[in-house]
VOMIDO-904251 format. One line per 10 residues: number of its first residue (from 1); for each residue x, y, z of C-alpha. Coordinates in nm, 3 decimals, padded with zeros to 5 digits. Example, Ala and Ser with C-alpha at 12.3 -4.5 7.8 and 13.67 -1.06 7.14 Angstrom:
2
1	01.230,-00.450,00.780 | 01.367,-00.106,00.714
END
This chain:
442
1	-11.844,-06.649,04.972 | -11.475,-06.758,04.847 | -11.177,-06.554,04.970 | -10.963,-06.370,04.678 | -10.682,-06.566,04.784 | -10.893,-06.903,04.716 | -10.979,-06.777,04.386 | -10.653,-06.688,04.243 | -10.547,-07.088,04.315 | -10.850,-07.224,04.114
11	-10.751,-06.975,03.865 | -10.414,-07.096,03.883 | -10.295,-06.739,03.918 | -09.900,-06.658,03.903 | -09.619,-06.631,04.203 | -09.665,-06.260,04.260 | -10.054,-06.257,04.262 | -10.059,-06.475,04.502 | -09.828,-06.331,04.739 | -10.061,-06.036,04.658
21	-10.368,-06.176,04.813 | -10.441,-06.150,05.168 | -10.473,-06.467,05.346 | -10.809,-06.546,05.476 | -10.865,-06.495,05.874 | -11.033,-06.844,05.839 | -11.079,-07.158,05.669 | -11.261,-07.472,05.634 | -11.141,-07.783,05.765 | -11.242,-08.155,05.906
31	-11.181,-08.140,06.246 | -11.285,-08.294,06.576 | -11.352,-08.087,06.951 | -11.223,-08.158,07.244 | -11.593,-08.125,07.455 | -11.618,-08.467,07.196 | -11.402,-08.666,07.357 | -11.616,-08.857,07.580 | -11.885,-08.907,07.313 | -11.839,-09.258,07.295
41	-11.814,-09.342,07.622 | -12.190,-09.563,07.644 | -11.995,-09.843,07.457 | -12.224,-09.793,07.129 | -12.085,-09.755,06.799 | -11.819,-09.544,06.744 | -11.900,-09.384,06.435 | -11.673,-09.156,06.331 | -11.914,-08.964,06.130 | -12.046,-08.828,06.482
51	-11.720,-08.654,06.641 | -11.640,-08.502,06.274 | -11.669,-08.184,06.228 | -11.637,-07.951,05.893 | -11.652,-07.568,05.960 | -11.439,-07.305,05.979 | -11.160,-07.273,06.232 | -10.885,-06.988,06.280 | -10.624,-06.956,06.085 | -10.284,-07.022,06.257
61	-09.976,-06.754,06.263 | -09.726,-06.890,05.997 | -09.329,-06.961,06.158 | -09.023,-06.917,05.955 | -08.947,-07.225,05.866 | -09.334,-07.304,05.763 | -09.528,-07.314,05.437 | -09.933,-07.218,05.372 | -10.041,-07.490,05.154 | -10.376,-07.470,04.960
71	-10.481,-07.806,05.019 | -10.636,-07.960,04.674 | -10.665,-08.267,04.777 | -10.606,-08.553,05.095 | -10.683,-08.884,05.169 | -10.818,-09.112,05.478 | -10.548,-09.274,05.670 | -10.632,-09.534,05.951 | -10.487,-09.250,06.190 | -10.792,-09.044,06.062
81	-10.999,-09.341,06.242 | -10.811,-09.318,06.577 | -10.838,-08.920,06.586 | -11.243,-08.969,06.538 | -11.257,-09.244,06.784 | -11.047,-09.087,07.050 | -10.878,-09.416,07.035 | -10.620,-09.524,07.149 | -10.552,-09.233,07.327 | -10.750,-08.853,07.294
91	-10.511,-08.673,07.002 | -10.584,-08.350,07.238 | -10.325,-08.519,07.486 | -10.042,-08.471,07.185 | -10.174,-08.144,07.123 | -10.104,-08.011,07.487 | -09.801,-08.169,07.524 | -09.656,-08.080,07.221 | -09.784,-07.678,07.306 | -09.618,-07.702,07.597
101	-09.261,-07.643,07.473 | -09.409,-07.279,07.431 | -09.301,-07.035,07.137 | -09.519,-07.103,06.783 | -09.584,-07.493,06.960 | -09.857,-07.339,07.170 | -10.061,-07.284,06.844 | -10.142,-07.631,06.846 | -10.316,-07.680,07.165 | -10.648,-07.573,07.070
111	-10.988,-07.657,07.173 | -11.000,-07.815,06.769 | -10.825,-08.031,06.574 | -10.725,-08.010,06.269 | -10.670,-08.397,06.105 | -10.551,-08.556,05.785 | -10.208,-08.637,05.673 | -10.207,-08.689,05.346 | -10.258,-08.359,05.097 | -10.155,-08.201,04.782
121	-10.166,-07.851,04.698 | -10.036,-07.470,04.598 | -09.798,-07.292,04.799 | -09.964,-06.967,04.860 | -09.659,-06.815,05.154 | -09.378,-06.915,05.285 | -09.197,-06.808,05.603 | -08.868,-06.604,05.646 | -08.619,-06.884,05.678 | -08.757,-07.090,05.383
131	-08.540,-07.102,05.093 | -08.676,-07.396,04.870 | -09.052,-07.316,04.764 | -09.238,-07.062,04.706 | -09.618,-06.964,04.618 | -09.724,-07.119,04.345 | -09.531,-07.465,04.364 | -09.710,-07.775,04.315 | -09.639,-07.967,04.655 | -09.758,-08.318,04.830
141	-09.721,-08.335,05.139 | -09.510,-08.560,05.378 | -09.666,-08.685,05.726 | -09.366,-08.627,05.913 | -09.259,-08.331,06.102 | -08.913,-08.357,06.252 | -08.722,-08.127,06.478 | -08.422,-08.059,06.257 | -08.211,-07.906,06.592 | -08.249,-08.282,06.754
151	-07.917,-08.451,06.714 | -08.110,-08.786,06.617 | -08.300,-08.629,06.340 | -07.996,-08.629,06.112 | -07.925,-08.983,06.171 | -08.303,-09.115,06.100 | -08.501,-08.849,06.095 | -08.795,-09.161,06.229 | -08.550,-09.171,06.570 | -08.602,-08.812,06.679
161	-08.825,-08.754,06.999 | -08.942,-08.435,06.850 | -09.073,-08.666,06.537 | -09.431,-08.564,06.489 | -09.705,-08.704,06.277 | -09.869,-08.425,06.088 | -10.275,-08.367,06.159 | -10.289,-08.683,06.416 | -09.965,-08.541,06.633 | -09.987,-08.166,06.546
171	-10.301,-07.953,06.409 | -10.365,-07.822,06.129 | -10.388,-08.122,05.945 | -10.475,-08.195,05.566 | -10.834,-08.262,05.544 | -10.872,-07.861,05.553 | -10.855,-07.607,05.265 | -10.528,-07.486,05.388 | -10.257,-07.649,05.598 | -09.941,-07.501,05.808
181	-09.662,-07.729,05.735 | -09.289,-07.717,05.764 | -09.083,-07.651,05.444 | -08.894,-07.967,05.547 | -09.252,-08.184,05.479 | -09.260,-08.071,05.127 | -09.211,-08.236,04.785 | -09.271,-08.159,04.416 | -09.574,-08.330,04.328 | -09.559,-08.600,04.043
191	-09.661,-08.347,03.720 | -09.877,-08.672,03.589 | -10.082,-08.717,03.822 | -10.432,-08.541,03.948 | -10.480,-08.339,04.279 | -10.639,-08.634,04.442 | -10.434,-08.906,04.315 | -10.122,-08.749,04.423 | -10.293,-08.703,04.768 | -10.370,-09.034,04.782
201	-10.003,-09.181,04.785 | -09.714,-09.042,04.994 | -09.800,-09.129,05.411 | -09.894,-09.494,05.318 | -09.641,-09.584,04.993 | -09.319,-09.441,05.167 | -09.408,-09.650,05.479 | -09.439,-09.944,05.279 | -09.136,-09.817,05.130 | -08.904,-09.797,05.409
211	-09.041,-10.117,05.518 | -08.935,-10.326,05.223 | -08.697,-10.147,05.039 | -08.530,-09.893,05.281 | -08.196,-10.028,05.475 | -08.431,-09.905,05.823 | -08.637,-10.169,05.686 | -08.650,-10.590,05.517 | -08.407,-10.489,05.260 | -08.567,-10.725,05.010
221	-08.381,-10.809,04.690 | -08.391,-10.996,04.389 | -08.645,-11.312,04.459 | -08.758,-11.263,04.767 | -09.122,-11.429,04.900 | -09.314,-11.159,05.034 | -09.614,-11.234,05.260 | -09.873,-10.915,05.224 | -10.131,-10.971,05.445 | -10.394,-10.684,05.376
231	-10.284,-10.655,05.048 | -10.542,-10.450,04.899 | -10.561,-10.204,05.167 | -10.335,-09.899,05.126 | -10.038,-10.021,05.275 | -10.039,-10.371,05.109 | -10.136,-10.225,04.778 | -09.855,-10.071,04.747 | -09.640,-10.301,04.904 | -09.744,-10.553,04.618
241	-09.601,-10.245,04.357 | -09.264,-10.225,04.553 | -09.226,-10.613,04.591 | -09.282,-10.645,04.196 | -09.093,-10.368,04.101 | -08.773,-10.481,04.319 | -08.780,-10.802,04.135 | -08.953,-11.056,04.426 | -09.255,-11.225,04.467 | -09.550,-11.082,04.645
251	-09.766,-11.324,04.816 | -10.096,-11.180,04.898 | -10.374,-11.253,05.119 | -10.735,-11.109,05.112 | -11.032,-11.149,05.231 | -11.232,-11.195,04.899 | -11.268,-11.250,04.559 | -11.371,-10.864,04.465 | -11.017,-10.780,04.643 | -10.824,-11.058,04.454
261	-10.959,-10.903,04.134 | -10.730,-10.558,04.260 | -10.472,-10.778,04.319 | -10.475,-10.941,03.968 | -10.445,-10.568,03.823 | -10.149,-10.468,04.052 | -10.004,-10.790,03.935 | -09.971,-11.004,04.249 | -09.792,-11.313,04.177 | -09.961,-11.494,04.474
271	-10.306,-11.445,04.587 | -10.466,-11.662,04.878 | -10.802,-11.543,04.954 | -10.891,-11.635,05.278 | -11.253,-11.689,05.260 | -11.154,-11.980,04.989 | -10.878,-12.128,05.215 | -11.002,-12.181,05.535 | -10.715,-11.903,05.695 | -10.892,-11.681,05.959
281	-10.770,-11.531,06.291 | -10.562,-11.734,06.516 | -10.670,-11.645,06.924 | -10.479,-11.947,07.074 | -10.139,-12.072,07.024 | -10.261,-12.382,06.902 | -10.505,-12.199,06.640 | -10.160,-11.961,06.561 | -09.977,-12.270,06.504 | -10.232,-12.447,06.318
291	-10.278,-12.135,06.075 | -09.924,-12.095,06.021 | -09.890,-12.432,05.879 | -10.166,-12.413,05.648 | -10.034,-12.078,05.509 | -09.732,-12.218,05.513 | -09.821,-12.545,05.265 | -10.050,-12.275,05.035 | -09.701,-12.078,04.990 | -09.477,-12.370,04.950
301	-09.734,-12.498,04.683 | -09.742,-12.213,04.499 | -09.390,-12.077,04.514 | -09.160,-12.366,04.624 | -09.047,-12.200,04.949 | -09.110,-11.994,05.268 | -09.172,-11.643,05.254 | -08.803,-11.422,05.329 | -09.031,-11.156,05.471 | -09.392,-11.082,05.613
311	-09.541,-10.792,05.550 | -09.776,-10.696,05.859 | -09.974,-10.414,05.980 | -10.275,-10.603,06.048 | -10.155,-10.710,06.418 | -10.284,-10.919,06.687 | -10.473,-11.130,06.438 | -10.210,-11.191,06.254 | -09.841,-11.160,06.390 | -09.841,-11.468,06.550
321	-09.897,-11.656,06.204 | -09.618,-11.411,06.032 | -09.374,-11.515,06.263 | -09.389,-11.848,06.231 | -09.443,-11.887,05.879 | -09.142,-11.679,05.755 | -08.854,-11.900,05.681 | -08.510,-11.950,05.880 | -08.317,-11.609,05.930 | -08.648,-11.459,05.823
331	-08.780,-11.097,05.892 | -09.160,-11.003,06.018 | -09.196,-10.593,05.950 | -09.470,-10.439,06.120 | -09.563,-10.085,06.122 | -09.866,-10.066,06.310 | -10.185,-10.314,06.468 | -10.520,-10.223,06.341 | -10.621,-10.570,06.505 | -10.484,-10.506,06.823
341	-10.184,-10.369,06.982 | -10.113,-10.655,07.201 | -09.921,-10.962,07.000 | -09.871,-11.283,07.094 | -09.614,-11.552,06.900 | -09.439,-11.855,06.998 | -09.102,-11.724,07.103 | -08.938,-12.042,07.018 | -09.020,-12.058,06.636 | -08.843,-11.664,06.643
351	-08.513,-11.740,06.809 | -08.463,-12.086,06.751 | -08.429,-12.000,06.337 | -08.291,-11.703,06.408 | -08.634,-11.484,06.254 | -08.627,-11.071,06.319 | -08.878,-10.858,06.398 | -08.844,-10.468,06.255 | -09.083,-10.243,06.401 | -09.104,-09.929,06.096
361	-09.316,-09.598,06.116 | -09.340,-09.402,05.867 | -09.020,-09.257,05.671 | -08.782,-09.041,05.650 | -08.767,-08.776,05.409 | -08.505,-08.904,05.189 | -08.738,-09.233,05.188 | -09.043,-09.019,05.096 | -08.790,-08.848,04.807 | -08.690,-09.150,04.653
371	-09.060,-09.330,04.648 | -09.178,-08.968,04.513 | -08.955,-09.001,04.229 | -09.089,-09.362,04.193 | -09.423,-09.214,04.139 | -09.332,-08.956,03.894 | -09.111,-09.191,03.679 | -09.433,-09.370,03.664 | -09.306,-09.686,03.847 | -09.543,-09.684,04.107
381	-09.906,-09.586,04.054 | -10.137,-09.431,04.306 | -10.427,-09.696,04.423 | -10.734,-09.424,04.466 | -11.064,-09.630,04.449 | -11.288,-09.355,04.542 | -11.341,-09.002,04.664 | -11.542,-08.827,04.850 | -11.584,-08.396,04.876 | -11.480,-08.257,05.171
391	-11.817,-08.190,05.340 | -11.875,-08.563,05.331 | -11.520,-08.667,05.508 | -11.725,-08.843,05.744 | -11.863,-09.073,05.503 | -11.518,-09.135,05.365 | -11.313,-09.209,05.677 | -11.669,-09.448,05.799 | -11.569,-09.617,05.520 | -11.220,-09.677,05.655
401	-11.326,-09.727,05.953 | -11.543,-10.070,05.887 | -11.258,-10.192,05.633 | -11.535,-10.183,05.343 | -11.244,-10.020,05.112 | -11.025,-10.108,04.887 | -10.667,-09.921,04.816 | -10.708,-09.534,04.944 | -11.014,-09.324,05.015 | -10.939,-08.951,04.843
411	-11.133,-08.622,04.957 | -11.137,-08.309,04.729 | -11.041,-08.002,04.972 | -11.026,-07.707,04.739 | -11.018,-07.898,04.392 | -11.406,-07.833,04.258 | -11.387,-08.169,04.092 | -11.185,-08.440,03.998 | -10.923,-08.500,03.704 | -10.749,-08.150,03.777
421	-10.372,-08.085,03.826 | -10.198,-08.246,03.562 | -09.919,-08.050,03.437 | -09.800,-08.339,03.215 | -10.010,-08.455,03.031 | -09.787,-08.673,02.798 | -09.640,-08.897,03.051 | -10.022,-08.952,03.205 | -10.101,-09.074,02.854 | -09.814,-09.275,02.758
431	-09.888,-09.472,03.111 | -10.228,-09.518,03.059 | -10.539,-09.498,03.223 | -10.573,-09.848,03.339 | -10.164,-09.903,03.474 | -10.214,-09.535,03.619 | -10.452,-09.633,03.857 | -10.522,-10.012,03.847 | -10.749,-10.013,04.162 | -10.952,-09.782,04.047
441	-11.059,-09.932,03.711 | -11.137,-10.226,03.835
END
């Protein structure tokens, strides 16, 4: 039976009724156990659709500077994958330690876990010290929780040791009908845009955006060769969008011709498909080498040049190839390995042209502002290509997990269907269906 609470946010009731409602004692949420942890230990499969769980779980005291979000809508991130795998490390470990600086922390070291960090949704409350939302405000939701007392949080808010990912790093994650953030992770959500589309963009498009565009990150400008490996993936999807709409030239590389089709729609200048070009993963430094000079002539016959910058989140199998193929006083990126953690690369072709390597996680919330306003300008469309309800956010992160998507997976929380949430209507048409969501009409 739905809570009254629940039912004055489908019914899109005002401010004041829902401050009326009382919250419910529980909810429903995606979530793993910690008895699960060893699950996988026989060395089978591990499919994340096992250690999944959707039920209900308690609902969590609320701080001062926090927000109760309805959650509408999230989306499958790659750290989804790692929670459900216990992989690389247990996401209970984070839990504990992050509980153990006692107060409202100790919420978070529960027997469950809460994951997701991607979400849109109502504010239903808002805690004492908040001053900049309140119930009733369309929100999305930024991954990153900071501590905003840490001297290095107002420098970079991605250099503070109390820097959190939200549902992989904390509980009470998005995949959930409600989530416990801080006011501080909290943006207007693009008026244009559906609940699940606008779940779909923020954790993966301002990492890609503090990668490229961001001064933390490449800094591209006007011309610059970008190599996008993955580039129909969530990151590299949008990566292509930033690279085009900063004036360079996006160079990408997939893995087959039903993902060079996205590619055509985003508008990719470049597209090498590997299985047509004989690129696959480099093990040795001879095979790294090797690679990197085919890549290489591919680029130089198609755009006259090296690449300024390479685009990489793929890892092991391919860092060794991005640094070598990026031209003098070139820059690799990276922001995470789903290869493999451990890289190797032929020191010599780094220093000896004077190359860079910038490692980049996530972004800041000024980063996550200015690619927000990106998105509702309607410069930079979401790249949904399916969705999944949230009793079958197994299915949808399995589908991550074997790379058998394209763009980003969405899951309906407490949306009954798709195509709700627009509150502008008029900008959603002038865009257009198919430059509003490219991946997802092809």
């Amino acid at each position: 039976m739905m809570d009254s609470l629940t039912e004055a946010v489908l019914a899109g009731a005002p401010a004041e009724v829902l401050e009326r409602e009382q919250v419910p004692e529980q909810y429903t949420a995606a979530h793993l156990r910690a008895e699960d942890v060893g699950m996988f230990n026989d060395g089978g499969d591990k499919d994340v659709r096992r250690s999944i769980r959707v039920g209900n779980v308690p609902m969590p005291e609320l701080a001062p500077d926090e927000v109760l979000v309805a959650v509408m809508a999230s989306a499958i991130n790659y750290n989804t994958v790692w929670s459900a795998t216990f992989e690389p490390v247990p996401t209970f470990g984070f839990l504990k330690r992050f509980g153990r600086l006692g107060g409202l922390a100790a919420r978070h070291d529960l027997p469950h876990h809460v994951i997701g960090s991607d979400g849109a949704g109502v504010v239903v409350r808002a805690g004492s010290a908040v001053r900049s939302w309140r119930a009733g405000d369309h929100v999305v939701v930024s991954c990153v929780q900071v501590d905003d007392q840490e001297p290095a949080t107002h420098a970079d808010a991605m250099l503070g040791a109390g820097q959190r990912i939200w549902g992989y790093e904390t509980n009470f994650g998005g995949l959930a009908h409600y989530s416990v953030v801080k006011a501080s992770q909290l943006l207007p959500k693009p008026a244009h845009l559906t609940w699940e589309e606008a779940a779909s963009v923020l954790l993966t498009a301002a990492t890609s955006y503090r990668m490229l565009i961001s001064d933390k990150g490449a800094r591209i400008k006007l011309g610059d060769v970008v190599l996008i490996w993955g580039a129909t993936g969530g990151l590299g999807a949008f990566a292509v969008q930033l690279v085009k709409a900063a004036g360079g030239i996006p160079v990408g590389v997939v893995s087959s011709e039903s993902k060079a089709k996205v590619l055509r729609a985003l508008g990719c200048d470049v597209i090498i498909n590997r299985a047509e070009t004989g690129l696959g993963r480099a093990d040795t430094p001879e095979e790294t080498i090797e690679q990197g000079k085919r890549l290489g002539r591919i680029i130089r016959q198609e755009v006259g040049e090296d690449p300024h910058v390479a685009f990489d989140y793929i890892g092991r199998a391919t860092f060794g190839v991005s640094t070598f193929v990026v031209r003098r006083g070139g820059t690799v990126v990276t922001c995470g390995s789903s290869t493999g953690y451990q890289h190797t690369y032929d020191n010599r072709y780094l220093w000896m042209n004077s190359k860079r390597i910038i490692g980049s996680h996530a972004a800041n919330l000024q980063e996550q502002a200015e690619l927000n306003r990106l998105v509702a300008q309607g410069k930079i469309s979401p790249v949904l290509s399916t969705v999944y309800p949230l009793d079958e956010v197994g299915e949808a992160a399995r589908l991550v997990q074997n790379n058998e998507h394209i763009g980003k997976v969405g899951v309906l929380c407490l949306a009954p269907r798709e195509g709700l949430g627009v509150t502008d209507p008029a900008l959603r048409e002038r865009i257009g269906a198919a430059a509003l969501n490219p991946v997802r009409s092809i």
